[in-house]
C-alpha positions as CSV (number, residue, x, y, z in Angstrom):
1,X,0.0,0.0,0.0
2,X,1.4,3.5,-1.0
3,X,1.3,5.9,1.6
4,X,2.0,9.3,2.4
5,X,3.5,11.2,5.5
6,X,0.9,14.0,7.7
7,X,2.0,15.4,10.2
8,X,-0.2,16.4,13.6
9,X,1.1,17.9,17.2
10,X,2.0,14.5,18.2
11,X,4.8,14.1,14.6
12,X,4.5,12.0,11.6
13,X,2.1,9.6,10.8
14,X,1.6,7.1,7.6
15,X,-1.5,7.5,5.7
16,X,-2.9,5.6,2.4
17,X,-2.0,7.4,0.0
18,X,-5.1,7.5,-2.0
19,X,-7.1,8.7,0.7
20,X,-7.7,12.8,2.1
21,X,-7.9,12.0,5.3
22,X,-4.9,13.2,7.7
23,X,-2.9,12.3,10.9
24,X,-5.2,12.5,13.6
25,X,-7.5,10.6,11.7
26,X,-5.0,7.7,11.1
27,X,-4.2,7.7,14.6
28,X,-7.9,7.3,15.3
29,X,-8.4,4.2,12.9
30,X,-5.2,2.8,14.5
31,X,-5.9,3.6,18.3
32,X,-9.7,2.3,18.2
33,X,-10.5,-1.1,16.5
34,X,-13.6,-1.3,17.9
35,X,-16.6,-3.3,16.4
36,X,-18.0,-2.4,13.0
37,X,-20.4,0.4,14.0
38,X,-18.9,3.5,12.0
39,X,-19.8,7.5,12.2
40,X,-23.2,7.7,10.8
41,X,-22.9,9.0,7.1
42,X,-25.7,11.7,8.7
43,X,-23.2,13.4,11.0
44,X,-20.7,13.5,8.4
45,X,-23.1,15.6,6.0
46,X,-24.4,17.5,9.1
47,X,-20.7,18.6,10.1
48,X,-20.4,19.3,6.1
49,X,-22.9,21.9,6.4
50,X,-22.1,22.8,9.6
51,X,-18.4,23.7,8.4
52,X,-20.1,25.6,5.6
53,X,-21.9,28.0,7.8
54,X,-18.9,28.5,10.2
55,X,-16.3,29.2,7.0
56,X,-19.1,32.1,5.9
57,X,-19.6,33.4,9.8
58,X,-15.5,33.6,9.8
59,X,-15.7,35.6,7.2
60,X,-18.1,37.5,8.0
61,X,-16.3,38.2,11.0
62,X,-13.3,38.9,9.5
63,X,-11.9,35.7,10.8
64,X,-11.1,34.0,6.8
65,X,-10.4,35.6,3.6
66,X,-13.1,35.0,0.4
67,X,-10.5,32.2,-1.0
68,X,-10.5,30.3,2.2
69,X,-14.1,30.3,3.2
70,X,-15.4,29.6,-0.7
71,X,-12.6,26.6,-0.7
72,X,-14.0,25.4,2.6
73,X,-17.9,25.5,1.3
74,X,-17.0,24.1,-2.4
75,X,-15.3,20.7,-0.2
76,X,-18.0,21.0,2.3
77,X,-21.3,20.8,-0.6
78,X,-19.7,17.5,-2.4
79,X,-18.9,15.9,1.0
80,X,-22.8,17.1,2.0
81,X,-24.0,15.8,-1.5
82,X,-21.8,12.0,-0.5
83,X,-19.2,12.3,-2.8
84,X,-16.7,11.4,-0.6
85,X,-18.2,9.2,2.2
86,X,-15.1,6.3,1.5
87,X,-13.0,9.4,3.7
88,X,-15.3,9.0,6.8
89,X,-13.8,6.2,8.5
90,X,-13.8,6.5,12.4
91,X,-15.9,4.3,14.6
92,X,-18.2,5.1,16.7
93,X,-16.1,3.9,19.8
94,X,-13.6,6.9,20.4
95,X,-13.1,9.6,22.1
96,X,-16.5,10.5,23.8
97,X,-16.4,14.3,22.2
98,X,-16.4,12.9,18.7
99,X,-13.1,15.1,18.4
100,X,-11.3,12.7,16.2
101,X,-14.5,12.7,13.5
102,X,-14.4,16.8,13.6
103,X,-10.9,16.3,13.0
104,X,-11.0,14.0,10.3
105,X,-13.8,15.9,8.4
106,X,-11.3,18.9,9.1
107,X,-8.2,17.3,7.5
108,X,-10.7,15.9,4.7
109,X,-11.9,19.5,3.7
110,X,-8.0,20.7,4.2
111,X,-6.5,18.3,1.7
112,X,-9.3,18.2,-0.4
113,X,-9.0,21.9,-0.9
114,X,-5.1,21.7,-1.2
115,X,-5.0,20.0,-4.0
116,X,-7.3,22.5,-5.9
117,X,-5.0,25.5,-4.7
118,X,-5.9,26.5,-1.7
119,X,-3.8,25.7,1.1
120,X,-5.5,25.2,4.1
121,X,-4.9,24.3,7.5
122,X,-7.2,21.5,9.6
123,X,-7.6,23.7,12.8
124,X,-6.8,27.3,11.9
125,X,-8.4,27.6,8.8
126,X,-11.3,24.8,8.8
127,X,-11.8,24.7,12.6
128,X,-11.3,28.4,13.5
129,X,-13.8,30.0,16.1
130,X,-14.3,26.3,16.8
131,X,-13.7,23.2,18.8
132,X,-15.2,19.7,18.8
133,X,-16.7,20.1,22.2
134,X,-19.3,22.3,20.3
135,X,-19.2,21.2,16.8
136,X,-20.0,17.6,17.3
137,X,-23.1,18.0,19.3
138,X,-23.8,20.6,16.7
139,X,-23.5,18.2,14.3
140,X,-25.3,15.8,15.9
141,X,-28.6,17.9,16.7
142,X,-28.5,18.8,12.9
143,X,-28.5,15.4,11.7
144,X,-31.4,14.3,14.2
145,X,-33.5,17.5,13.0
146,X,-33.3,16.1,9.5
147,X,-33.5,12.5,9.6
148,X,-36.9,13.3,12.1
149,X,-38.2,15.7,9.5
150,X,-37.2,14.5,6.4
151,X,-37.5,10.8,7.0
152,X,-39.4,9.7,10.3
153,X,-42.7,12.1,10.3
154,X,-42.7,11.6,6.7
155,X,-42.9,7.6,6.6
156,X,-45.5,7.5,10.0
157,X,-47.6,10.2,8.2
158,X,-47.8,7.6,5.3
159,X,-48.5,4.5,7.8
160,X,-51.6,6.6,9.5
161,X,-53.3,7.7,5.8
162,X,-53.3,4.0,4.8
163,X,-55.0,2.9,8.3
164,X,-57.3,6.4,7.5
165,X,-58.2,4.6,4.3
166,X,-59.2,1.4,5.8
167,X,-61.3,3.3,8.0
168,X,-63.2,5.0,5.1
169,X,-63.3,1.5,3.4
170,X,-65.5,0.0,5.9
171,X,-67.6,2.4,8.0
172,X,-70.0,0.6,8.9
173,X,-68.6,-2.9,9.4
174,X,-69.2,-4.3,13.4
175,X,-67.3,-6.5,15.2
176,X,-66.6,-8.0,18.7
177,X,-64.4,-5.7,21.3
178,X,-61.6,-7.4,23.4
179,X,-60.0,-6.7,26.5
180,X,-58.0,-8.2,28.7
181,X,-57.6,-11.5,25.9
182,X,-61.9,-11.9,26.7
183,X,-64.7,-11.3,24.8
184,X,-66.3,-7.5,25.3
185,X,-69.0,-5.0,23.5
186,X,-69.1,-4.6,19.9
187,X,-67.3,-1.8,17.9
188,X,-67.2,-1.0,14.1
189,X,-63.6,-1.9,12.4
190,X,-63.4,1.5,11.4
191,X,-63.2,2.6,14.8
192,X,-60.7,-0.2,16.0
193,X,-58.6,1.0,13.2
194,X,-58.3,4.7,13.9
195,X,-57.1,3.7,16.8
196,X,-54.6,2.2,15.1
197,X,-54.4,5.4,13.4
198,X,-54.0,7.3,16.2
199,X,-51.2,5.5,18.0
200,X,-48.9,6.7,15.3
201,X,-50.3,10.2,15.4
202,X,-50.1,11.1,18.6
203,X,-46.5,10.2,19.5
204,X,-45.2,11.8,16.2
205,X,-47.0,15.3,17.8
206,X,-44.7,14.5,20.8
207,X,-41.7,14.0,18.2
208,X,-42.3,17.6,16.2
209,X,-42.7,19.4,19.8
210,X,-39.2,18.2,20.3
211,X,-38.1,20.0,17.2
212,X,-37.6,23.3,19.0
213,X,-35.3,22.2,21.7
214,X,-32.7,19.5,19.3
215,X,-32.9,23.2,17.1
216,X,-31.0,25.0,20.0
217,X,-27.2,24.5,18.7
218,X,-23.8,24.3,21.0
219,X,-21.7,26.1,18.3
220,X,-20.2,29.4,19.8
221,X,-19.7,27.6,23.2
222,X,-15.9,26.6,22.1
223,X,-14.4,24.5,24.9
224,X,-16.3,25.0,28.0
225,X,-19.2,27.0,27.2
226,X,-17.5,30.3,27.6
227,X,-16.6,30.5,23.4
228,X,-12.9,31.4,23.7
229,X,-11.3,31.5,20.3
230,X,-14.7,32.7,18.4
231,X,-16.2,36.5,17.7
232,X,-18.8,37.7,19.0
233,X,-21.8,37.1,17.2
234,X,-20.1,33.7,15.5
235,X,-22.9,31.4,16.5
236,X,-26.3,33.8,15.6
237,X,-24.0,34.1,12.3
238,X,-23.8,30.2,12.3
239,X,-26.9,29.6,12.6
240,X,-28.2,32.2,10.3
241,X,-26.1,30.6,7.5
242,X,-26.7,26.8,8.3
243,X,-30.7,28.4,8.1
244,X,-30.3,29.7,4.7
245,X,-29.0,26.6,3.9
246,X,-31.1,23.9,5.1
247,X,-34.4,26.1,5.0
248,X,-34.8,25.3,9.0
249,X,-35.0,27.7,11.9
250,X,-31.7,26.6,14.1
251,X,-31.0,29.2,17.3
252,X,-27.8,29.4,19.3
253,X,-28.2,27.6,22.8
254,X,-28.5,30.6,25.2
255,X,-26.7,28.8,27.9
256,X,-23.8,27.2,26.0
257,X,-22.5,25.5,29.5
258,X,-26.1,23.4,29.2
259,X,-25.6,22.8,25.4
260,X,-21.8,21.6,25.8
261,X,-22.9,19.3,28.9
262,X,-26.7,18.2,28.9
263,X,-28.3,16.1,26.0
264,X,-31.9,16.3,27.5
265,X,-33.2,17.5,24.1
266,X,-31.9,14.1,22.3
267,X,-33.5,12.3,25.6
268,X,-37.2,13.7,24.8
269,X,-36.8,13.7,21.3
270,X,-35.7,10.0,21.5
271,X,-38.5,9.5,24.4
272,X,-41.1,10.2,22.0
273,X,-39.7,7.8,19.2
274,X,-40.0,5.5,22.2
275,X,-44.0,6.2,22.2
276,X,-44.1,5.6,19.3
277,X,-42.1,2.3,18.8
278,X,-44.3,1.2,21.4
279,X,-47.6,2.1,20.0
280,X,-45.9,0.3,16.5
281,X,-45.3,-2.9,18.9
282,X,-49.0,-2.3,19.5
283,X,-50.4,-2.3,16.2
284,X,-48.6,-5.1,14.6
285,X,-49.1,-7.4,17.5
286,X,-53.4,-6.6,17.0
287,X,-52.7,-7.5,13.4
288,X,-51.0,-10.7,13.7
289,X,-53.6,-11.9,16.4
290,X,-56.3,-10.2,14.3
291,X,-55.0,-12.5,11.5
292,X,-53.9,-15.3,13.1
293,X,-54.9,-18.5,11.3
294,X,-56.5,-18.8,8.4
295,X,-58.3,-21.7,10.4
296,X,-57.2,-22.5,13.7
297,X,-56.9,-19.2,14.9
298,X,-59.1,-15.6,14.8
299,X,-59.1,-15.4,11.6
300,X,-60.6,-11.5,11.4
301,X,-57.8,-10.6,8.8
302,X,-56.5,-11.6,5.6
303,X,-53.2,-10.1,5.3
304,X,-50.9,-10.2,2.3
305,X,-49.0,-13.4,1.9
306,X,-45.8,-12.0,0.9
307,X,-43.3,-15.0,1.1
308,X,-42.9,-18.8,1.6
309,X,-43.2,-18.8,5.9
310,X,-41.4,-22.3,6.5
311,X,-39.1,-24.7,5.6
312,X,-40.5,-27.5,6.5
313,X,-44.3,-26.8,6.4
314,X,-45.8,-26.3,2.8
315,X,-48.1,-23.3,2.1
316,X,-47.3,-22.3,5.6
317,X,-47.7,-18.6,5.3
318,X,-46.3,-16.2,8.6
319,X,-47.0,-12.5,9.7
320,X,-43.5,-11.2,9.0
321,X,-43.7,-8.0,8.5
322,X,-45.6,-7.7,11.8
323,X,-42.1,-9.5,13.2
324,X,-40.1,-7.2,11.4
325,X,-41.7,-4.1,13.0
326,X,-41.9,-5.5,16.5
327,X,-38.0,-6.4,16.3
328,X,-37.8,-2.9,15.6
329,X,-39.6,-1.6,18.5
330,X,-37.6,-4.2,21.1
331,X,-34.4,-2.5,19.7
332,X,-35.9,1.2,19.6
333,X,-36.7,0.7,23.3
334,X,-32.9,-0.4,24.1
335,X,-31.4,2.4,22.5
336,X,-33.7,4.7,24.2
337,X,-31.9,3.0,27.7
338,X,-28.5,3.8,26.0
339,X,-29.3,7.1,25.9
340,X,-30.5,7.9,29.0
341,X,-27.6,7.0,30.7
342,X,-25.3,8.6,28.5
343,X,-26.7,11.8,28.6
344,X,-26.6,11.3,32.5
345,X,-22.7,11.2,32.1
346,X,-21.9,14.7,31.3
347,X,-19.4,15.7,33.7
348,X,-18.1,19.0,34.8
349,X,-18.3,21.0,31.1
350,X,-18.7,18.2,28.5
351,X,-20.4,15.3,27.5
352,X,-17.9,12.7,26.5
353,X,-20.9,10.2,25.5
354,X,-22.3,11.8,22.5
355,X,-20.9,9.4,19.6
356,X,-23.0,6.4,21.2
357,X,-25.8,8.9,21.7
358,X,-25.9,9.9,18.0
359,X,-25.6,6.3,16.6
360,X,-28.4,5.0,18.5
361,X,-30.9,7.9,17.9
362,X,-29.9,8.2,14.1
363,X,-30.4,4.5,14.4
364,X,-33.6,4.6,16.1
365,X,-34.9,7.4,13.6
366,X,-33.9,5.4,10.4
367,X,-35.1,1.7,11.6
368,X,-38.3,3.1,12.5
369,X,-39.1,4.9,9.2
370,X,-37.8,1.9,7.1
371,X,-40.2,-0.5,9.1
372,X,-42.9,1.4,9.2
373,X,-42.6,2.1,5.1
374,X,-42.4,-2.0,4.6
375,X,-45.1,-2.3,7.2
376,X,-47.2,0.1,5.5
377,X,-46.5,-1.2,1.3
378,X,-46.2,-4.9,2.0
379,X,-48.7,-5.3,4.7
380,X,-51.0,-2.3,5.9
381,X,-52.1,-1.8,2.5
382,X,-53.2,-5.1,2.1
383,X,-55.5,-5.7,5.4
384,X,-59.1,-6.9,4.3
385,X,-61.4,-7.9,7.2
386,X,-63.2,-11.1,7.1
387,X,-66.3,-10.1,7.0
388,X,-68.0,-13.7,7.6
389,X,-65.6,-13.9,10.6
390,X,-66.8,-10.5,12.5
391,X,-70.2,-11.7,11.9
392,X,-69.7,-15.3,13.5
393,X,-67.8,-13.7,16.7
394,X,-69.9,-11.1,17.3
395,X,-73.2,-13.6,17.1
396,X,-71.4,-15.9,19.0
397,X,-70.7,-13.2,21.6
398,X,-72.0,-13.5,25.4
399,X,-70.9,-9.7,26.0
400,X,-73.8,-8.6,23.8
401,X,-75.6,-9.2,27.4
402,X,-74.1,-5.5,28.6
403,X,-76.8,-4.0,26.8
404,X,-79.5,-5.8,28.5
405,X,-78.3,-4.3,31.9
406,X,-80.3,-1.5,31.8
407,X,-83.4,-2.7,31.4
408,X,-83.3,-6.5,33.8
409,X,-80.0,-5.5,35.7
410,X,-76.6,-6.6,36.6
411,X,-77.3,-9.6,38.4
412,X,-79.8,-11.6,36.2
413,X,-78.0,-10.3,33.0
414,X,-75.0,-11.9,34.0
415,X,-76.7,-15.4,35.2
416,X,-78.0,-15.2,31.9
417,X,-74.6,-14.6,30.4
418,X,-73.7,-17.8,32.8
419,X,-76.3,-19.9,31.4
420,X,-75.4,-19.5,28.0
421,X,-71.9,-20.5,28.5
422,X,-73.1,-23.3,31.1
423,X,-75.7,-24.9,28.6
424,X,-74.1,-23.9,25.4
425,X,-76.5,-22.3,24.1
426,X,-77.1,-18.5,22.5
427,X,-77.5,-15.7,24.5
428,X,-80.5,-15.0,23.1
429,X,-81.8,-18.3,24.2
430,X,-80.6,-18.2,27.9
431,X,-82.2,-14.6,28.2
432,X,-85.9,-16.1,26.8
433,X,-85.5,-19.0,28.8
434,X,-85.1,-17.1,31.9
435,X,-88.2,-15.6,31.3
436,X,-87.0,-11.7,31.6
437,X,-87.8,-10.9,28.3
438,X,-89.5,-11.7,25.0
439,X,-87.7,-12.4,21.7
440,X,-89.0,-9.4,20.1
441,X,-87.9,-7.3,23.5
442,X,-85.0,-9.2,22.7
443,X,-84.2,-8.4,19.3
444,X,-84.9,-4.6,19.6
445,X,-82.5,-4.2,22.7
446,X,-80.0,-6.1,21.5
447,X,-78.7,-4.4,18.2
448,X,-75.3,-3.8,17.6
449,X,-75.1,-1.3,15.4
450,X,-76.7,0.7,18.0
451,X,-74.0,-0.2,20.7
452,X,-71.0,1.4,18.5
């Protein structure tokens, strides 16, 4: 392998000669062979754009001249646009700041702009009125605003309009209620399914409320939060740039010693991905009950039969992409865990857990939205109720006797209820043979359209 030599504080190190990265980046691949978990390609772009704004705040500021801050932005837009992700390395096990990954987009953006004339240099030129301590959970905050917004509320919004269209299928279809794994009152399918509906609406409210806070940025902050080493004005300047940019609304953190150490934003944000991988666990469970069978079980739902289910068991066909989604919640709710107590480790003035914390929640964000988009096209769009089904359960039903409670009471309504069961006969047959009530009494009270 062809190398070349870089040189950082510490002296000379070999790097691969056809790549841009620099020394402290070498020493990073070389010091941390940990696992196969990398920098999430998301940070990288986020830091891309992040850089950008910084090189045009510096010079606003007077901090670079035009050549400098236009070479920095030109490097920074391909690296933003993935031409060069094959430079990005580092895993996600280092140094708790993420100060090796700013440094090795730094050196990236350095060489890169080197070799088209500009000579640059990693921490005064790229890195000026900065440090890692604010840039990375910068970075990090920018990449969970986008991949929430651009990704995530896009693919749940999609999962609840095709439950809102089974709704509007059906209206008035009725059906027998559970709770507690027992037979209750009746309901229509339409309302069971907005409920389905609903559990992915009502966490993603929780998600966009958490916008505002992950859109209060460290940058400016510097080291410990007092911003020695960058202008006054550098981080409103930052974020006014990384706005016009990315078409967002990002605000310096007023209290840069809370932005630098805290990661309570990422906590709630990732809480209420939480919600809603637990309302996901939710739905796909109902389903795969709802459709368990096709004769031995409920037998409510047809779903779509997307693949062979076993290997030993012909025409065996299995729920899968209910399994897929639950999987997906189990490891949603573990990350959320490994969150929590990293952001509980910020000691003193820093963080020094935020790598793990952005994997996870960038991990989190993307799972989700895959799932929920193969949820959505290769099941969810295929439910049909089985109509015949509904009718048989909901004939069959003892619970129908709630509605009699009014009118002969508690007590002999449920004896009645007994009777049924005992004898094995219809409820309708237990209430007339009890005397309480005549069949056409019967048949008026005892409509369930009217108890939905």
């Amino acid at each position: 392998m062809k190398t070349r030599t870089e040189f950082d504080s510490m002296g000379a190190v070999e790097v691969p000669a056809e790549h841009h990265w620099g020394a402290q980046t070498q020493r990073s691949l070389e010091n941390f062979k940990i696992g196969t978990q990398k920098q999430p390609i998301s940070v990288i772009k986020a830091f891309a754009q992040l850089k950008a704004a910084c090189a045009k705040a510096n010079l606003e500021l007077g901090k670079l001249n035009r050549e400098q801050a236009a070479a920095i932005c030109s490097v920074c837009g391909e690296i933003a646009d993935g031409k060069w992700n094959d430079e990005f390395p580092l895993a996600v096990w280092q140094t708790g700041s993420g100060t090796q990954t700013n440094m090795n987009v730094n050196e990236v953006i350095a060489n890169l702009a080197a070799e088209r004339g500009t000579k640059l240099h990693p921490n005064d030129h790229v890195n000026r009125s900065q440090s890692s301590n604010d840039t990375y959970p910068t970075a990090m905050y920018i990449a969970a605003v986008r991949m929430l917004e651009q990704k995530l509320l896009p693919s749940a919004d999609a999962l609840a309009a095709s439950f809102e269209a089974l709704e509007k299928k059906y209206p008035g279809l009725i059906k027998i209620g559970r709770t507690h794994l027992q037979d209750a009152v009746p309901l229509s399918f339409a309302q069971e399914v907005s409920g389905w509906r609903r559990l992915v609406e009502a966490p993603c409210e929780m998600i966009r409320s958490s916008l505002a806070q992950l859109k209060k940025l460290a940058i400016g902050g510097t080291a410990v939060g007092t911003g020695l080493n960058a202008p006054e004005g550098f981080d409103k300047s930052v974020c006014k740039y990384l706005n016009e940019q990315l078409k967002s609304d990002f605000t310096p953190d007023c209290n840069k010693f809370h932005a630098l150490t805290s990661k309570d934003a990422l906590v709630f944000a990732h809480g209420a991905m939480k919600a809603l991988a637990s309302n996901l666990m939710k739905i796909a469970n109902d389903v795969r009950w709802l459709a368990a069978g096709p004769r031995c079980g409920l037998g409510e739902l047809t779903i779509p039969a997307n693949e062979p289910g076993s290997s030993i068991m012909p025409g065996k066909v299995n729920p899968t992409q209910c399994e897929a989604l639950t999987m997906v919640a189990v490891q949603v709710m573990g990350n959320d865990a490994a969150i929590g107590f990293a952001a509980s480790q910020g000691n003193f003035e820093l963080n020094v857990f935020q790598p793990v914390m952005a994997y996870d929640f960038l991990m989190s964000a993307e799972l989700l939205s895959d799932a929920m988009d193969s949820f959505r096209i290769h099941c969810a769009d295929g439910i049909e109720p089985n109509e015949g089904k509904m009718k048989h359960y909901l004939d069959s039903s003892l619970m129908l006797v709630t509605c009699l409670t009014p009118k002969i009471g508690y007590d002999l309504a449920a004896k009645c209820a007994k009777r049924a069961q005992n004898d094995g006969i219809s409820l309708k047959e237990a209430v007339i043979a009890s005397g309480c009530m005549s069949e056409e009494e019967y048949d008026e009270t005892v409509d369930p359209v009217k108890l939905v």
